[in-house]
N, C-alpha and C positions, 0 to 999 in steps of 0.2 A: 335529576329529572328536569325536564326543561318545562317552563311554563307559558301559558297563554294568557294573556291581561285580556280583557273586555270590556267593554261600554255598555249601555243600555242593554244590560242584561236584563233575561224574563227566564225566571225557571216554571216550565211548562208540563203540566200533567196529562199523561195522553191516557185514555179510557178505549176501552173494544164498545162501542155502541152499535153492532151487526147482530141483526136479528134482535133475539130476545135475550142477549146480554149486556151487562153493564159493568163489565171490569176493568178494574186500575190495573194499566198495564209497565210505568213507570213514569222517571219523570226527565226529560232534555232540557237541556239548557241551551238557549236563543242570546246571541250576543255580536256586536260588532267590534273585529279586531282591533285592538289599539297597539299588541307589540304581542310577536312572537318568536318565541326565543329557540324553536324549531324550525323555525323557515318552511312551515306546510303552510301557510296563509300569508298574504300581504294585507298592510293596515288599510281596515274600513271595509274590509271583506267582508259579509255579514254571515254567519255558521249556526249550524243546528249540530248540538253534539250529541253523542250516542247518548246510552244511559248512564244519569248519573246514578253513583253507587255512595260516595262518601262527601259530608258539608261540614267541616270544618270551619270555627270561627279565628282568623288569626291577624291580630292586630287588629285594623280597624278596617280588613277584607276577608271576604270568603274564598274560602280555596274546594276547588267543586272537582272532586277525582271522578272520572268515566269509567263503563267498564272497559273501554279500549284503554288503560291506563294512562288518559291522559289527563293533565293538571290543567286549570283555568283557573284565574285569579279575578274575581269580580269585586264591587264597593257592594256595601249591605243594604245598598238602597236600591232594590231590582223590583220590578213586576212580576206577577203571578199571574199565569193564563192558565183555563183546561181545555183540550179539543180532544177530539177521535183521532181513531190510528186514521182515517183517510183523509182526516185534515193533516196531520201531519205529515204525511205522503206528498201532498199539495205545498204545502209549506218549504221541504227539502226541496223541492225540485223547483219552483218557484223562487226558491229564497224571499217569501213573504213575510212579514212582523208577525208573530202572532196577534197582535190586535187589527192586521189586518186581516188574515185569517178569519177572527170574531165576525171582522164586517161583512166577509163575505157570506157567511153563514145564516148571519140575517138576513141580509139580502135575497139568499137562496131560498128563505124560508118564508117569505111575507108572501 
């Protein structure tokens, strides 16, 4: 299986916040390329992966399986964000930080 290393990863909880619901919907992983051993990204490309499904601790990194069965390899030192599914809509297409996602939220909201 070929794998994906990252940087400045954040694993990200996305919530259904439409209407009068409030459910966990899953959680993506936000990172920027540092080495890919499948040639679908060049280094420094910044990605938002599907959903992750399995978090393995192995050595002194995490290994984050998707349901698209793909493997990422991050350091244990990541961020943690939550937003909506339509910030995360904004985000994918964007290709925004999720902490700047945060900001804009605020922003939208004052």
């Amino acid at each position: 299986m070929f794998r994906i290393y990252l940087e400045e990863a954040s694993i990200v909880t996305v919530i259904d916040c439409s209407e009068t619901k409030n459910e966990y919907l899953g959680e993506v992983l936000f990172g920027v390329i540092k080495e890919d051993e499948s040639f679908r990204y060049r280094p420094f490309e910044q990605v938002t992966t599907s959903k992750i499904v399995e978090v393995l601790e192995v050595d002194d990194k995490l290994e984050i399986n998707t349901i698209n069965g793909t493997c990422y390899i991050i350091d244990k030192e990541l961020s943690f964000f939550a937003i909506t599914a339509e910030e995360l809509v904004i985000m994918k297409a964007g290709q925004y930080l999720p902490s700047r996602i945060i900001q804009l939220r605020t922003k939208h909201y004052l």
